[in-house]
C-alpha positions as CSV (number, residue, x, y, z in Angstrom):
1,X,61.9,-35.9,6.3
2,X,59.1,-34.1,7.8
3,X,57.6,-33.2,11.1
4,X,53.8,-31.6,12.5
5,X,52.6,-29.9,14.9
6,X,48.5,-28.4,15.4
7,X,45.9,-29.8,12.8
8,X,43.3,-28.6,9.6
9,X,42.3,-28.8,5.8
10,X,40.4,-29.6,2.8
11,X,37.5,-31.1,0.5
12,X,36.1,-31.2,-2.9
13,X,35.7,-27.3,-3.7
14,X,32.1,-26.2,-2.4
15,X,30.1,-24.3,-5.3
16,X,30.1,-20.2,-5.5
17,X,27.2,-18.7,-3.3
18,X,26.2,-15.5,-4.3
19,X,26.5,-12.2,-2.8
20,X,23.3,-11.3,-1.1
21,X,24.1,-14.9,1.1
22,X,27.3,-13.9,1.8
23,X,26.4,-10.0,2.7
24,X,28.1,-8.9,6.1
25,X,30.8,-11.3,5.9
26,X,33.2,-8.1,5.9
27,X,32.1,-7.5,9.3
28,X,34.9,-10.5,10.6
29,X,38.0,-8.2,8.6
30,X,40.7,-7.4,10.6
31,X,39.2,-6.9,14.1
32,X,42.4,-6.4,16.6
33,X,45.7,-5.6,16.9
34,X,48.3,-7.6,15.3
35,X,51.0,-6.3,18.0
36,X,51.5,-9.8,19.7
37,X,51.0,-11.8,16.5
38,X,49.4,-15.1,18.6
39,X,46.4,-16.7,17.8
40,X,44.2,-14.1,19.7
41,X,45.8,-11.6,17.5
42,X,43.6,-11.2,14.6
43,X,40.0,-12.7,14.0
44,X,38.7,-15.5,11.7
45,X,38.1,-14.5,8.0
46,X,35.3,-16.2,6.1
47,X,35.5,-17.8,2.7
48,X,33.9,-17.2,-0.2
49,X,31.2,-20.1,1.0
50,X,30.4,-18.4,4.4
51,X,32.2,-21.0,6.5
52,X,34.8,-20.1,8.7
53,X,38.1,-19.8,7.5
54,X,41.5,-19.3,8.8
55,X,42.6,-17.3,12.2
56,X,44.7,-14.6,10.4
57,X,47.6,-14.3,12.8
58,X,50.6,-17.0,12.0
59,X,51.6,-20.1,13.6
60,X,55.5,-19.1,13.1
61,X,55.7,-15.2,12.5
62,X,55.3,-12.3,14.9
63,X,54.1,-8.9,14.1
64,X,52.2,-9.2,11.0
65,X,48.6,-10.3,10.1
66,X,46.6,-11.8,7.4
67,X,44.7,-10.1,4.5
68,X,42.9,-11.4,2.1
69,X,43.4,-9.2,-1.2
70,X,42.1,-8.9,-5.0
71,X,44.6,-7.1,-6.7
72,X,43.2,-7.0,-10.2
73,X,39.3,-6.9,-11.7
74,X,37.6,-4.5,-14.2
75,X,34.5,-2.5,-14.6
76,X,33.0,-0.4,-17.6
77,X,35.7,2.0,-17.3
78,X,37.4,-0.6,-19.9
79,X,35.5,-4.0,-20.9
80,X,34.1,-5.2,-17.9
81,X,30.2,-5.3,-17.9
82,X,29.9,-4.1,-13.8
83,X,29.2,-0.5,-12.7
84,X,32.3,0.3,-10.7
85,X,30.7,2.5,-7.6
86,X,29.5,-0.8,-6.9
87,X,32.7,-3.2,-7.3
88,X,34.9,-2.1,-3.9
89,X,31.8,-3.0,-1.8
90,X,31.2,-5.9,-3.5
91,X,34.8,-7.1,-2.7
92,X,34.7,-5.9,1.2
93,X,30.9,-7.9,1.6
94,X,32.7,-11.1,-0.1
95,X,35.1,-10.8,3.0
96,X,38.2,-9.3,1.0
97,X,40.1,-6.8,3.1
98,X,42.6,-5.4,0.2
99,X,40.8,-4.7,-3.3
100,X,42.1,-2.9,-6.7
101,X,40.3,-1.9,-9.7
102,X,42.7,-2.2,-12.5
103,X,40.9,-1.4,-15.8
104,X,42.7,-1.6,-18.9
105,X,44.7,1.3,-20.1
106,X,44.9,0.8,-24.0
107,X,44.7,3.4,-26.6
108,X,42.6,6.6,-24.9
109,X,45.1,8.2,-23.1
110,X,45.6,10.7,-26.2
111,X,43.0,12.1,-28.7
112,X,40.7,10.1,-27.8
113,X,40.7,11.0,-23.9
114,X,39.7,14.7,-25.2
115,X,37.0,13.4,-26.9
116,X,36.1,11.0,-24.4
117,X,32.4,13.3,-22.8
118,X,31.7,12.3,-26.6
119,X,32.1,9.1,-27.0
120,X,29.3,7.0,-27.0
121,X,28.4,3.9,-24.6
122,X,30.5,1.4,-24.4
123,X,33.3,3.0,-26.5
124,X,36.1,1.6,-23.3
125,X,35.3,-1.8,-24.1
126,X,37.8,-0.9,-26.9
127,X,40.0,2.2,-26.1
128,X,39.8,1.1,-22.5
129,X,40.8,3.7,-19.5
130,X,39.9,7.2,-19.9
131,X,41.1,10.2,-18.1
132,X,37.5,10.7,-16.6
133,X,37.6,7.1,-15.7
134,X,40.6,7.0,-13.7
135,X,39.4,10.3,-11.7
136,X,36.6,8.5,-11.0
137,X,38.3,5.5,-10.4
138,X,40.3,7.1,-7.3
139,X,36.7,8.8,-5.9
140,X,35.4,5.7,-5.5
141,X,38.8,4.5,-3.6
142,X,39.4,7.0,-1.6
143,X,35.8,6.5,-0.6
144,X,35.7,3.1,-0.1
145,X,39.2,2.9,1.5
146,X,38.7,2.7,5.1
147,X,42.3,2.4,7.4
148,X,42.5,-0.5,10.0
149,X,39.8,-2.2,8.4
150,X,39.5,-1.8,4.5
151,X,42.1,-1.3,2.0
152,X,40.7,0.1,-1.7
153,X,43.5,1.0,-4.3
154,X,43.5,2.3,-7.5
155,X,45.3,0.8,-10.6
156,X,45.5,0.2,-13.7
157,X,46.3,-2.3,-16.4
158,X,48.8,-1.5,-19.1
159,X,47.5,-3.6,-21.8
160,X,50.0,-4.6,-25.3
161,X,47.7,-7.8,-26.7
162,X,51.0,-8.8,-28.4
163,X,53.5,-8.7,-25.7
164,X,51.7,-8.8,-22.5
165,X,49.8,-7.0,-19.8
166,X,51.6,-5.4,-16.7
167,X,49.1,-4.1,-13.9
168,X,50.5,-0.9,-11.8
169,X,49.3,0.2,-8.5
170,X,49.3,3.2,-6.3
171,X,50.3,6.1,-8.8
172,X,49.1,8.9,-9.6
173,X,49.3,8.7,-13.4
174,X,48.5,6.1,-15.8
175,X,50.2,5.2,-19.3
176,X,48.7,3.4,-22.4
177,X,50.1,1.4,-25.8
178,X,49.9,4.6,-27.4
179,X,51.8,6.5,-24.9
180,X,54.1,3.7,-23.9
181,X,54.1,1.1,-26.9
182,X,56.7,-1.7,-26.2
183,X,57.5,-3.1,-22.9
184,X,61.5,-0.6,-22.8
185,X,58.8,2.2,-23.4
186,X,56.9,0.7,-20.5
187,X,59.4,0.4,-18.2
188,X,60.8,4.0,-18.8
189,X,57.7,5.6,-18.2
190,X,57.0,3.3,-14.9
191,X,60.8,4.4,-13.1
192,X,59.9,8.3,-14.4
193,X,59.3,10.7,-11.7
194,X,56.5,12.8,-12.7
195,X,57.5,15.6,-15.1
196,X,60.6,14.6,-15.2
197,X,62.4,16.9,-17.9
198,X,59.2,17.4,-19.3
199,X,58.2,14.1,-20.6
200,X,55.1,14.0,-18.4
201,X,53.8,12.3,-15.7
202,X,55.7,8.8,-14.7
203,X,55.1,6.0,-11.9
204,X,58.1,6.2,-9.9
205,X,55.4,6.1,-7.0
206,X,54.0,3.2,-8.2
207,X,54.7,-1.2,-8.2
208,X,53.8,-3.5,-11.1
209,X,53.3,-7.0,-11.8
210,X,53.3,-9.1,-14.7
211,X,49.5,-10.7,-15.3
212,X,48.6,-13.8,-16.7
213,X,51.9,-14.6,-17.7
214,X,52.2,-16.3,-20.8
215,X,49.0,-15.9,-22.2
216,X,50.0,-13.2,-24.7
217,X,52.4,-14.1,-27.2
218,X,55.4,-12.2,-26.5
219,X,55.2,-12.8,-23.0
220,X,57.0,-9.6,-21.8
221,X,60.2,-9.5,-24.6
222,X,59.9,-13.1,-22.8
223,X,60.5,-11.6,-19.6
224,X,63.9,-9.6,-20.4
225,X,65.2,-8.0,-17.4
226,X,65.4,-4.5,-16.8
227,X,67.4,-3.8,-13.7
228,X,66.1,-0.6,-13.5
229,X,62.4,-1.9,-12.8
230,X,63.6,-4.1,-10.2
231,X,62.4,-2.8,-7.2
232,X,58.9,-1.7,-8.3
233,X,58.2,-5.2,-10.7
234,X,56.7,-6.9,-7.7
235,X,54.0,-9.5,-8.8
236,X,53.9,-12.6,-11.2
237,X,50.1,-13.8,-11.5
238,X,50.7,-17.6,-10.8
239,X,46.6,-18.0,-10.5
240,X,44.4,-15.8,-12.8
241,X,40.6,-17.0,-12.7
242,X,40.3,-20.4,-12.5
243,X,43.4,-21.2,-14.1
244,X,46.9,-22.5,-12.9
245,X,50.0,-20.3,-15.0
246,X,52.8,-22.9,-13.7
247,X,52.8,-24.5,-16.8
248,X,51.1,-21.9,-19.3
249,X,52.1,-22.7,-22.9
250,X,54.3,-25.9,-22.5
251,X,51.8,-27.7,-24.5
252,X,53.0,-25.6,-27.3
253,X,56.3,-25.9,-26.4
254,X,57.3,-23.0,-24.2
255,X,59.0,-22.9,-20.9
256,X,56.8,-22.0,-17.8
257,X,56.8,-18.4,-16.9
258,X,57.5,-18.8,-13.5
259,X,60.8,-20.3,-14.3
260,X,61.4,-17.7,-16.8
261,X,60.7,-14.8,-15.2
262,X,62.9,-16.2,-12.2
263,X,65.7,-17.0,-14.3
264,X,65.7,-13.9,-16.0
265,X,66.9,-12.4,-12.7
266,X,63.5,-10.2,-11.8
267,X,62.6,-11.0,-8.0
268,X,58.8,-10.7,-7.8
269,X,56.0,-12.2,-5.6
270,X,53.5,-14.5,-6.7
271,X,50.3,-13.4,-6.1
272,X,46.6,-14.6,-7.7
273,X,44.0,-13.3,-8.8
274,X,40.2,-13.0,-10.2
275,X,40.6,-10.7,-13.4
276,X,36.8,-10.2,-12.9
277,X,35.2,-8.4,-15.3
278,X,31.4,-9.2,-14.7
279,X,29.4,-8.0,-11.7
280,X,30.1,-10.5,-9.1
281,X,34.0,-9.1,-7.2
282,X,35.2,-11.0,-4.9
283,X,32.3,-14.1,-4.6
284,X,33.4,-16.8,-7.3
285,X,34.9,-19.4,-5.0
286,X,38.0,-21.7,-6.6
287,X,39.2,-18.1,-8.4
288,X,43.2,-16.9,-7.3
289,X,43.2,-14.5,-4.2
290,X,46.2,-13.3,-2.8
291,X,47.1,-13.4,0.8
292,X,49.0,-11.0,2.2
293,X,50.9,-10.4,5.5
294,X,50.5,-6.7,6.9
295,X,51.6,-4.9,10.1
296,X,48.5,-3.1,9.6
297,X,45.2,-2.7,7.3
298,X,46.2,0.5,5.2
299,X,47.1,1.3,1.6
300,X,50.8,1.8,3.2
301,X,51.3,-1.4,5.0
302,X,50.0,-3.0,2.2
303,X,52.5,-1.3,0.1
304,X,55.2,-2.2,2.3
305,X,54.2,-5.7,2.1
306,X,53.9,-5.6,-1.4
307,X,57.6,-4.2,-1.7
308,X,58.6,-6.9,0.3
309,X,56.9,-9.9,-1.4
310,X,55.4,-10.6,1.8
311,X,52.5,-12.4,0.3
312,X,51.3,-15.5,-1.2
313,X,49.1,-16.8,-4.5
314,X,46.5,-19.3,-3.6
315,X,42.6,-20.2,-5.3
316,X,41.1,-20.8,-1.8
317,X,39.6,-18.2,0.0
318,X,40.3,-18.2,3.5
319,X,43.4,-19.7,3.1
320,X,46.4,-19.3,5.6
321,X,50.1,-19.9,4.2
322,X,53.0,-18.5,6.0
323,X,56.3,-20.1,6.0
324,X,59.9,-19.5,6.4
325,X,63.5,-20.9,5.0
326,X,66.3,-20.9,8.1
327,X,63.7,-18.0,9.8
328,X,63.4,-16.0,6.9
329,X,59.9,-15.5,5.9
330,X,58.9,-16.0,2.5
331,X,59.7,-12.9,0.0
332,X,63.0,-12.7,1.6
333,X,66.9,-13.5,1.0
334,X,69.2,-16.6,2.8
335,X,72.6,-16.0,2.8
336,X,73.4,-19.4,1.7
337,X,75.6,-20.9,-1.0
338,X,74.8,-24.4,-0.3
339,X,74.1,-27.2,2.4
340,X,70.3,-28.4,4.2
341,X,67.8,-25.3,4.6
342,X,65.2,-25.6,7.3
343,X,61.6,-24.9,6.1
344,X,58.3,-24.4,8.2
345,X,55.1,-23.7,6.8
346,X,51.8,-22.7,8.6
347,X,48.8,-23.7,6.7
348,X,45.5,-23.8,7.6
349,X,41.5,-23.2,6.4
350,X,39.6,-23.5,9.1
351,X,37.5,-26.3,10.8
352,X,36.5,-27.4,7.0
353,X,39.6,-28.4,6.0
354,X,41.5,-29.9,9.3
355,X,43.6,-32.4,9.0
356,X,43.2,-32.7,5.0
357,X,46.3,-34.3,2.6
358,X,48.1,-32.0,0.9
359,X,51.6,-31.8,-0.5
360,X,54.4,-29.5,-0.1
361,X,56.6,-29.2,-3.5
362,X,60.1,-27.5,-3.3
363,X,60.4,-25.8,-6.5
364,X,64.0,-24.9,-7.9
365,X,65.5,-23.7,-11.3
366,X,65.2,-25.7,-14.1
367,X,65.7,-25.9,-18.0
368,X,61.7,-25.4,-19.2
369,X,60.1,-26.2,-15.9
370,X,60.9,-26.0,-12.2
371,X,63.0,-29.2,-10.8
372,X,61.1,-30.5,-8.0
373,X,63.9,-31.0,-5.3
374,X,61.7,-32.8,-2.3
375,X,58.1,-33.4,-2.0
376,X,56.3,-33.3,1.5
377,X,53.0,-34.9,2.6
378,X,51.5,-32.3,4.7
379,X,48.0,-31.0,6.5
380,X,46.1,-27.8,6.7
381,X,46.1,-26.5,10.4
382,X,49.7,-27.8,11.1
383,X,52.9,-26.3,10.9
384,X,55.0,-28.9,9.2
385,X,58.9,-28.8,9.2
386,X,61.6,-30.0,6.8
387,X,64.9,-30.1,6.0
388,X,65.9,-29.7,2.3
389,X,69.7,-29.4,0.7
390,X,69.6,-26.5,-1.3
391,X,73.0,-25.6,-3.6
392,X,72.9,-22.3,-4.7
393,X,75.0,-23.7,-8.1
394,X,71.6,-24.8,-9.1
395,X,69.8,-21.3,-9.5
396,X,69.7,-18.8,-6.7
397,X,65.2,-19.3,-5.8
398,X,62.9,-21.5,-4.0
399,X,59.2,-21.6,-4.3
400,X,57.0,-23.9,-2.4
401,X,53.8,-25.0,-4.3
402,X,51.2,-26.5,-1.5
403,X,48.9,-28.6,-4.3
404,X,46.1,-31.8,-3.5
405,X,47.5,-34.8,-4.8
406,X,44.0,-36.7,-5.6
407,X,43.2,-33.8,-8.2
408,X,44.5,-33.3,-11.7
409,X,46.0,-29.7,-13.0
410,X,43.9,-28.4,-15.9
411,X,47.1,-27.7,-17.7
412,X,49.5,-30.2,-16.8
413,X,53.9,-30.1,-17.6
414,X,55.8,-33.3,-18.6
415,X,54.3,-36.7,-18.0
416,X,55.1,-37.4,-14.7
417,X,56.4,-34.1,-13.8
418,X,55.1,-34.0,-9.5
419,X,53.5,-30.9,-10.7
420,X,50.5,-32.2,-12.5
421,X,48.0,-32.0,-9.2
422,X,45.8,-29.6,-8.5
423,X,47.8,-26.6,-7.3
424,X,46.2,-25.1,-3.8
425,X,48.8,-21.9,-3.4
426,X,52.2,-20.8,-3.6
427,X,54.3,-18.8,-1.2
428,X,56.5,-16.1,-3.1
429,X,60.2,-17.3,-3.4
430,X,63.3,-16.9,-0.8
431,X,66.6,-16.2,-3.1
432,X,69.8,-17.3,-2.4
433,X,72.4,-15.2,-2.2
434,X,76.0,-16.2,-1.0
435,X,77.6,-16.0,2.3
């Protein structure tokens, strides 16, 4: 059963407008103090269209805001086709207030990064990341990156076409295939403090997330878990482009990566994302976006948030999803071994979208795909509340997938699986741990 209070939602999805309309938007980012966390709290965002989005302080959580981030796009320091000095402001006019650039790392980390001032043009679309590149990539953060009101990191994509792609934040080295060739290799290097008994540089001071998950072949050893990794393996892409990774590959007979990766034991966020690699960061409208919730507007809140997979995956820019399981926000753990669980989600676009259908899916564990365990007719710009029992026998997450019943998803699960609509976002999971 379900309850509402407050009112607003959704439409067909308006076409992308392009970025000389949409100039100055990043003007509305982050303009006040998110001590009191009520509605006067934080300003209105715009989307990607130039309406007005949502507020970004929460109907049901104190002391954090909204920000709207891009966590993962490319440039011709690999095989994107945009200059990069021009890809952070790009991402801050489009009305993005967080913004990576995570070019591939792939083979030019070695001989190929001394020969790199000799290389010819357009070389990276195939070694990927040089050494001169990622100097230059953190230049044009650190000049981009403005505290309180933009947030520019620098990253990187570790890029195996066989078993998967893994994007890394925040450190201050970067690894390749040829430098860290399987994904044990990968993981050694990212939990290696730097120089550590002189094996070089390692991104202890760094977080990672899995990307696209499932599109590669081997999809991560299939997610095997490495405990060690644990704390820093904070993302799973659950929107990448256009495209909806719930159900990646079980037309071919795979399980879905979310339930995978979840049942493997790893505890990450979901987050989405553009994967841009042409000239137009942050604008294309209907492409994943990741919403975040921040005490503040700096690269170390945003870490923090990060850490604590305070943040959700959505396609919908503008969007405003916050909820919480018995008062914990999402990200976070219930101490709870069985019995009802209380749920209360904020959700909300703006004016556009009040009062628009929408459904609320409780995902749990399941043998291929998630087992839907309730299903809740909601509305953007209400907080609606439910009451779900939850036994922690059945898998120890939760994950609630906010979707629009009247539209079809692109790549669909089993026939009749309640997870064939059109997914809108989805909050990162609450895990259940026992009392």
């Amino acid at each position: 059963m379900s309850d509402a209070d407050h009112d607003h939602d959704h439409g067909d999805d308006p076409g992308p407008r392009r970025r000389d309309v949409l100039a100055g938007a990043g003007g509305l980012i982050l303009a006040a103090s998110v001590a009191g966390g009520g509605s006067d709290a934080a300003a209105v965002t715009r989307t990607a269209t130039g309406s007005p989005g949502a507020e970004r302080a929460s109907r049901i959580t104190r002391g954090r805001t909204l920000v709207h981030a891009d966590l993962h796009n490319h440039t011709l320091f690999s095989d994107g086709s945009g200059d990069p000095a021009l890809a952070y402001e790009s991402m801050r006019s489009a009305g993005l207030d967080v913004a990576a650039l995570t070019d591939h790392a792939t083979l030019s980390d070695g001989v190929l990064s001394i020969l790199d001032p000799l290389l010819p043009d357009g070389v990276n679309r195939i070694s990927g990341l040089s050494r001169s590149g990622w100097r230059r990539t953190r230049e044009l953060a650190d000049a981009a990156d403005e505290p309180g009101v933009f947030t520019a990191i620098r990253g990187f994509e570790w890029t195996n076409p066989l078993l998967g792609h893994v994007n890394v934040w925040f450190t201050d080295a970067y690894t390749d295939v040829l430098d860290a060739t399987l994904m044990g290799g990968f993981y050694r290097w990212l939990t290696r403090e730097d120089g550590f008994l002189g094996l070089g540089d390692g991104g202890a001071d760094g977080l990672a997330g899995f990307n696209h998950p499932g599109r590669e072949p081997g999809r991560f050893n299939d997610f095997r878990y490495e405990p060690r990794a644990h704390d820093q393996l904070v993302s799973l892409e659950m929107f990448n482009r256009y495209d909806d990774y719930l159900f990646e590959g079980w037309a071919d007979g795979v399980s879905s990566p979310l339930v995978t990766c979840l049942n493997a034991g790893w505890r990450p966020g979901l987050s989405g994302v553009t994967d841009e690699h042409g000239t137009d960061w942050g604008y294309p409208e209907g492409k994943g976006r990741t919403g975040m919730w921040v005490t503040e507007n700096t690269r170390e809140a945003v870490f923090r948030a990060m850490t604590e997979r305070r943040f959700f995956a959505t396609r919908m820019s503008g969007l405003r999803l916050d909820a919480t399981a018995d008062g914990v926000p999402m990200g976070g753990s219930l101490r709870h071994a069985g019995g009802d669980v209380r749920f209360a989600v904020d959700l909300d676009r703006g004016d556009e979208w009040d009062g628009t259908r929408l459904d609320v899916q409780v995902l749990r564990p399941g043998d291929g795909v998630p087992v839907v365990a309730d299903v809740i007719e909601a509305a953007a710009g209400r907080v609606t509340r439910f009451t779900v029992p939850l036994d922690g026998d059945d898998g120890d997450w939760v994950v609630l997938r906010v979707s629009d019943p009247s539209r079809p998803n692109g790549t669909p699960g089993p026939d009749g699986h309640p997870c064939n609509d059109f997914g809108i976002a989805y909050s990162s999971p609450w895990w259940l741990d026992p009392a």
